[in-house]
PyMOL CGO cylinders between C-alpha atoms (Angstrom):
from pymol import cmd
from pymol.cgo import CYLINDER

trace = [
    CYLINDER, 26.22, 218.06, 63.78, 27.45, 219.02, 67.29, 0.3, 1, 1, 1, 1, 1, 1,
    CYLINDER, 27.45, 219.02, 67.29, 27.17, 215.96, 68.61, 0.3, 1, 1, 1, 1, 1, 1,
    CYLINDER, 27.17, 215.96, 68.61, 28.96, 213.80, 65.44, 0.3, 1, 1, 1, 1, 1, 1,
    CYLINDER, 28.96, 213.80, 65.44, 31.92, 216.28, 65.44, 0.3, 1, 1, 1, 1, 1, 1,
    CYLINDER, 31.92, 216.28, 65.44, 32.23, 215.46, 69.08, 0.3, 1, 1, 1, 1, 1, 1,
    CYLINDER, 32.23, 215.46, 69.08, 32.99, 211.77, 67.67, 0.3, 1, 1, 1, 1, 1, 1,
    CYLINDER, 32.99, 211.77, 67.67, 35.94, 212.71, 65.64, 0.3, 1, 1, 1, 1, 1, 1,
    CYLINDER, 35.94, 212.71, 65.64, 37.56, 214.75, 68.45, 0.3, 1, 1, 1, 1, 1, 1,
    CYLINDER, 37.56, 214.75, 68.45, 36.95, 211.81, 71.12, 0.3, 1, 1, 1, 1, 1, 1,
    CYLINDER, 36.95, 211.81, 71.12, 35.40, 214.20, 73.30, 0.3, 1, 1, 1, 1, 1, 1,
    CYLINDER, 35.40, 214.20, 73.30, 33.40, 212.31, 75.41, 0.3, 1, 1, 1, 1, 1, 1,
    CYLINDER, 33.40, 212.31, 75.41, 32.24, 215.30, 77.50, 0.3, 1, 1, 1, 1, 1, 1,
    CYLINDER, 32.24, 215.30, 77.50, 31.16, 217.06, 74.76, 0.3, 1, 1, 1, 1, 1, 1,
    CYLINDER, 31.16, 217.06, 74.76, 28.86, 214.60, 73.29, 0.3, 1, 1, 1, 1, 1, 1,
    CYLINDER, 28.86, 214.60, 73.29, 27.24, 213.49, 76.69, 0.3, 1, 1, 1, 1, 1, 1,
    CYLINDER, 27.24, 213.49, 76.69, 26.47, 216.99, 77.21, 0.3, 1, 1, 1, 1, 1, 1,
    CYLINDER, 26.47, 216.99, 77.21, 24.01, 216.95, 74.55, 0.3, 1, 1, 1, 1, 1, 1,
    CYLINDER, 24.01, 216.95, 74.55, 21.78, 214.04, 75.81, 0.3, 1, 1, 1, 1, 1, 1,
    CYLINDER, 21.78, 214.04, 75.81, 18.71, 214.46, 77.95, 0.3, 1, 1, 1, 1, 1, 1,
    CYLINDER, 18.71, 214.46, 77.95, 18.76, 212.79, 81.24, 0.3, 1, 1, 1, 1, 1, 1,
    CYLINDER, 18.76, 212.79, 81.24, 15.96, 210.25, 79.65, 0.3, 1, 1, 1, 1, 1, 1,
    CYLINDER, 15.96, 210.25, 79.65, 17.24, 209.94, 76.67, 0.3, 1, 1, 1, 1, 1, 1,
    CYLINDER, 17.24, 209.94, 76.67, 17.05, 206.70, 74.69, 0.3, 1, 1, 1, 1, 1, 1,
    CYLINDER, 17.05, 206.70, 74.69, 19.76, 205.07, 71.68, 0.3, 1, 1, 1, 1, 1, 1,
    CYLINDER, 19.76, 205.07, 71.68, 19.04, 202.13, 69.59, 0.3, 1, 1, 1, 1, 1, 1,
    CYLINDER, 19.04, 202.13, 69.59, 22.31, 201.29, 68.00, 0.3, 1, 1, 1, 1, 1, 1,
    CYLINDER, 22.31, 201.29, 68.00, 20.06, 199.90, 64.82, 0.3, 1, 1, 1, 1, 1, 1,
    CYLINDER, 20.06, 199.90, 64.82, 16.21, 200.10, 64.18, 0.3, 1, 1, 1, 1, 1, 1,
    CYLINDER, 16.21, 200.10, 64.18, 16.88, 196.00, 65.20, 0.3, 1, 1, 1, 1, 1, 1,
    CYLINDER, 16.88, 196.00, 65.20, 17.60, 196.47, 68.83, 0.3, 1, 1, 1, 1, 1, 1,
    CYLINDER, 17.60, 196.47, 68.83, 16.10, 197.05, 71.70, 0.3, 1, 1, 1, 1, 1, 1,
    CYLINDER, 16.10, 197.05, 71.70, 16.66, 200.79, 73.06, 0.3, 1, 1, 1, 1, 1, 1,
    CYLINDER, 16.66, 200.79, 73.06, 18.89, 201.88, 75.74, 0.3, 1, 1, 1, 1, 1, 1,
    CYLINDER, 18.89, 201.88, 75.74, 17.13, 203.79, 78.02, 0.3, 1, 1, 1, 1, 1, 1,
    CYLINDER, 17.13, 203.79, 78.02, 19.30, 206.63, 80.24, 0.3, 1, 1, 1, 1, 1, 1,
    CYLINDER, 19.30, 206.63, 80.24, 21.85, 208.98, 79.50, 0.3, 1, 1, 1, 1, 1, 1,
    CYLINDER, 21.85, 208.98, 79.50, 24.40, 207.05, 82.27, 0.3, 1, 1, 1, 1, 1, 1,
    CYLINDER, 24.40, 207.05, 82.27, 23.45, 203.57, 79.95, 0.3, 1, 1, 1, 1, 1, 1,
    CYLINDER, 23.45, 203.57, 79.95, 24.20, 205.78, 76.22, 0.3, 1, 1, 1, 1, 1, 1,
    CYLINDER, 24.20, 205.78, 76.22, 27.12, 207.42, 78.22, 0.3, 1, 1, 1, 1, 1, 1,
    CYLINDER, 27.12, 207.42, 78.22, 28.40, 203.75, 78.98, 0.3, 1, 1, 1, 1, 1, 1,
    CYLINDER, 28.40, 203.75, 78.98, 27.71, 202.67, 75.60, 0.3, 1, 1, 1, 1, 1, 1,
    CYLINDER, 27.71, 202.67, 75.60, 29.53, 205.92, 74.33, 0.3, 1, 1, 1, 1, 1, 1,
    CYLINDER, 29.53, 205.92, 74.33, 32.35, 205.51, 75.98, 0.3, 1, 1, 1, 1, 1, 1,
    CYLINDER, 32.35, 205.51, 75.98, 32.40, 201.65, 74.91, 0.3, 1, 1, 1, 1, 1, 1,
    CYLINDER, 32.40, 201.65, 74.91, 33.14, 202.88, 71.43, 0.3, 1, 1, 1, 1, 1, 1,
    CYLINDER, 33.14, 202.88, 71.43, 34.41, 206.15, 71.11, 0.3, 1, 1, 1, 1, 1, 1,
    CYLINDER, 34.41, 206.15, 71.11, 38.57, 204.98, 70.90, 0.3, 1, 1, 1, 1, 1, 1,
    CYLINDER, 38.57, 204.98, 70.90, 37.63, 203.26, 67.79, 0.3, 1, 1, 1, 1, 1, 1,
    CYLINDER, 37.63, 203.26, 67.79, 36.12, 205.79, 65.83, 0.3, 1, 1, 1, 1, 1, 1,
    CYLINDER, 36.12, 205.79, 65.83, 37.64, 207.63, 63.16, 0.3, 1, 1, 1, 1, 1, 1,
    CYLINDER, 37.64, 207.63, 63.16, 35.25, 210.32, 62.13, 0.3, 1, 1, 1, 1, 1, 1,
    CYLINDER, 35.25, 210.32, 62.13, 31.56, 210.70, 61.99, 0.3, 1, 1, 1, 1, 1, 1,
    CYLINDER, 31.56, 210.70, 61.99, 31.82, 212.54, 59.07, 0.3, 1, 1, 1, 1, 1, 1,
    CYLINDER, 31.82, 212.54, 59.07, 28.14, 214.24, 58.27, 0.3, 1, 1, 1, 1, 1, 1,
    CYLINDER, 28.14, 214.24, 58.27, 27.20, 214.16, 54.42, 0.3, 1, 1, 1, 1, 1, 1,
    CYLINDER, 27.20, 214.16, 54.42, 24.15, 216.24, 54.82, 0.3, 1, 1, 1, 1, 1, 1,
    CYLINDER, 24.15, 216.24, 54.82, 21.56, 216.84, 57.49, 0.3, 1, 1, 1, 1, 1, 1,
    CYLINDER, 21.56, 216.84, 57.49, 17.46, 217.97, 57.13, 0.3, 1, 1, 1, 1, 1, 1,
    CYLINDER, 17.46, 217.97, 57.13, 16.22, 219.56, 60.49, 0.3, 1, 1, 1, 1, 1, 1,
    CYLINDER, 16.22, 219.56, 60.49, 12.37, 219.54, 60.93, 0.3, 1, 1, 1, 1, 1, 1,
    CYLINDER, 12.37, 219.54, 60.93, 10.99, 220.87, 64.10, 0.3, 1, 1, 1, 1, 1, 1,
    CYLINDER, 10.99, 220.87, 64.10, 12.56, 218.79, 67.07, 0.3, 1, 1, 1, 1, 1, 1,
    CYLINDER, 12.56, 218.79, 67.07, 13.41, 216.15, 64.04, 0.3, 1, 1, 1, 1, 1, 1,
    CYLINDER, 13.41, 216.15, 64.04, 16.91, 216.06, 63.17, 0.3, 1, 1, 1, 1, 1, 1,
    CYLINDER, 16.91, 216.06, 63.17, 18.09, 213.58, 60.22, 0.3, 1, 1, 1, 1, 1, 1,
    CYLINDER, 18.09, 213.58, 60.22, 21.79, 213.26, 58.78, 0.3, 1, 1, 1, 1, 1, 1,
    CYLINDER, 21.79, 213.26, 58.78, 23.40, 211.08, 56.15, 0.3, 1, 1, 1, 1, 1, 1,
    CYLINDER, 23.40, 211.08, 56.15, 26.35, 210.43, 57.36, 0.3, 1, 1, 1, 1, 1, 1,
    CYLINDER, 26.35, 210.43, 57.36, 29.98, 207.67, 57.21, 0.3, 1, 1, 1, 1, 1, 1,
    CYLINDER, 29.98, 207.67, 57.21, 30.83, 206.19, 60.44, 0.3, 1, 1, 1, 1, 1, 1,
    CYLINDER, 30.83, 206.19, 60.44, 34.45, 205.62, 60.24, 0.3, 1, 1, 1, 1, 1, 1,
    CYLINDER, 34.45, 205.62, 60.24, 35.66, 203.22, 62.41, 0.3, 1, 1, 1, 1, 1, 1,
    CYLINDER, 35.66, 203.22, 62.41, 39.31, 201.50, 63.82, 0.3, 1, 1, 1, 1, 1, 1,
    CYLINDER, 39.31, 201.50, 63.82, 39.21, 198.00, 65.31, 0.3, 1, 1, 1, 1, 1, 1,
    CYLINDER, 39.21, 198.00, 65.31, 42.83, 198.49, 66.80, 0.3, 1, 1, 1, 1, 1, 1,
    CYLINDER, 42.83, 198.49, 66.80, 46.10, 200.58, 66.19, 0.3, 1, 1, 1, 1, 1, 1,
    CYLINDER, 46.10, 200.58, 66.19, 47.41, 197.85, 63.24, 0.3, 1, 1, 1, 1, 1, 1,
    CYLINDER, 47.41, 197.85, 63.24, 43.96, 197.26, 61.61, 0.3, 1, 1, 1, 1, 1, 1,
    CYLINDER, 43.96, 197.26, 61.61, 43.15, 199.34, 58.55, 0.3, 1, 1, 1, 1, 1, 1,
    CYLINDER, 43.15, 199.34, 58.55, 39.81, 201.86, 59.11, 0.3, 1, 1, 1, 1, 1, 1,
    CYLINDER, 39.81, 201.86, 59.11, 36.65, 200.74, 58.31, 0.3, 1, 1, 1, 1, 1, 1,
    CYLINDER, 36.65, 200.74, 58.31, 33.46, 202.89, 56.75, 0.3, 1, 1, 1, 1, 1, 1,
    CYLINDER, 33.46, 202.89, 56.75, 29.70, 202.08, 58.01, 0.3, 1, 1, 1, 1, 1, 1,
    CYLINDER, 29.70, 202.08, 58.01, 27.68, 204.37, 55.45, 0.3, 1, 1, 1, 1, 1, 1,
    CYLINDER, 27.68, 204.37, 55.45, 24.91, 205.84, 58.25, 0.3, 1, 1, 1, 1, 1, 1,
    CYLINDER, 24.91, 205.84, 58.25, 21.66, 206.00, 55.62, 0.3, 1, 1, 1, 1, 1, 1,
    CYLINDER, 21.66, 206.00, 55.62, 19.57, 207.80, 58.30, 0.3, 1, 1, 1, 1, 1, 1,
    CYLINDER, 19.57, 207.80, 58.30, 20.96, 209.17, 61.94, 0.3, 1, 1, 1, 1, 1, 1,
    CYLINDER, 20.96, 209.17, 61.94, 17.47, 209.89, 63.03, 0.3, 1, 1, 1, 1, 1, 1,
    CYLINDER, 17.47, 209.89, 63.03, 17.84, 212.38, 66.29, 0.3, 1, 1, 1, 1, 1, 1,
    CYLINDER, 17.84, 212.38, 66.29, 14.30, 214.01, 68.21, 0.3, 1, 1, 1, 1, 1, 1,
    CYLINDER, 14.30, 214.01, 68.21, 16.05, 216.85, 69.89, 0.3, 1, 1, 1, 1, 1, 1,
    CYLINDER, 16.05, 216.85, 69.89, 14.07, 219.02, 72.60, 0.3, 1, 1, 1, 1, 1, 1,
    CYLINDER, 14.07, 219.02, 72.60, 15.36, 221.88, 74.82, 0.3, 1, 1, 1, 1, 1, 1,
    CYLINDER, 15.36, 221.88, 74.82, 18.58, 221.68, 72.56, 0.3, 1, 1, 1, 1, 1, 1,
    CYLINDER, 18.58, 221.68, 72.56, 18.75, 218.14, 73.99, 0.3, 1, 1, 1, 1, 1, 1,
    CYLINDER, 18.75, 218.14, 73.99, 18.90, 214.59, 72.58, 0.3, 1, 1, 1, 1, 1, 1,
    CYLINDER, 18.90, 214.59, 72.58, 16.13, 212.65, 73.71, 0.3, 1, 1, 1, 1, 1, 1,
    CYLINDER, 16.13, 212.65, 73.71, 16.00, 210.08, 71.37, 0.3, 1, 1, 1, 1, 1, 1,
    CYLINDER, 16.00, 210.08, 71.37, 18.40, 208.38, 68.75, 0.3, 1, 1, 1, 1, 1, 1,
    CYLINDER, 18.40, 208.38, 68.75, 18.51, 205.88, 65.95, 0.3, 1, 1, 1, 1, 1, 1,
    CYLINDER, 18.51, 205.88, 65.95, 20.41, 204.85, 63.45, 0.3, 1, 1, 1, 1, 1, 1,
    CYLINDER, 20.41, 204.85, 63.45, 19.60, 203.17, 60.36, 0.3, 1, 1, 1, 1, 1, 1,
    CYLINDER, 19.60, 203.17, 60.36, 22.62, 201.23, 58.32, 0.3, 1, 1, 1, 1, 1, 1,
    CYLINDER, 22.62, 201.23, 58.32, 22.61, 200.00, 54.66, 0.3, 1, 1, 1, 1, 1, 1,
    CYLINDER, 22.61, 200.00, 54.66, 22.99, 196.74, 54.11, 0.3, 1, 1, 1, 1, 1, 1,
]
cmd.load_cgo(trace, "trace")
C-alpha cells in the first residue's frame, strides 16, 4: 500500500525505494516483463505526472504474496478530464520488504 500511496504523492523516490535491484514489472499479464529496477524506474518515471491516485480498494497479503484491488486514476494532460483503469488484481511477490516482482491485471 506503500508503494501505491507513493503514486498519488508523485514521489518518485519513495516508490523506487521499494523495488529490488532485480526486480521485474509487466505492465499487463500481455507483455513481456521489464527486467531491472533502473528499466521499472524509467518506466516509473515515464508515467508518474499523469497519475491521479492509485487509490487501493482492498489488499490480501499471503506470505511474500501481496494482492490489491485497486483504481488507477489517470490524467492525459492539464485540460483533459481524469480517467479510471479499475486494477482487478495488482499482484506484488515482495521479499526482504522488497518488490521483486509485479503485475497487473486490468478488466476489460
Amino acid at each position: 500500500n506503500d508503494f501505491c500511496a507513493a503514486f498519488g504523492r508523485k514521489d518518485l523516490n519513495g516508490a523506487v525505494s521499494l523495488l529490488a535491484e532485480d526486480c521485474s514489472y509487466r505492465v499487463t499479464h500481455t507483455q513481456p516483463p521489464l527486467t531491472g529496477k533502473e528499466a521499472v524506474s524509467e518506466t516509473i518515471e515515464g508515467f508518474m505526472e499523469r497519475v491521479v491516485d492509485f487509490k487501493v480498494l482492498s489488499t490480501v497479503a499471503i506470505g511474500p504474496l501481496v494482492l490489491n484491488e485497486r483504481d488507477d486514476i489517470f490524467q492525459a494532460s492539464a485540460t483533459a478530464p481524469a480517467g479510471t483503469y479499475r486494477v482487478a488484481a495488482g499482484l506484488f511477490f515482495v521479499e526482504n520488504g522488497k518488490i521483486v516482482e509485479w503485475t497487473d491485471y486490468f478488466l476489460t
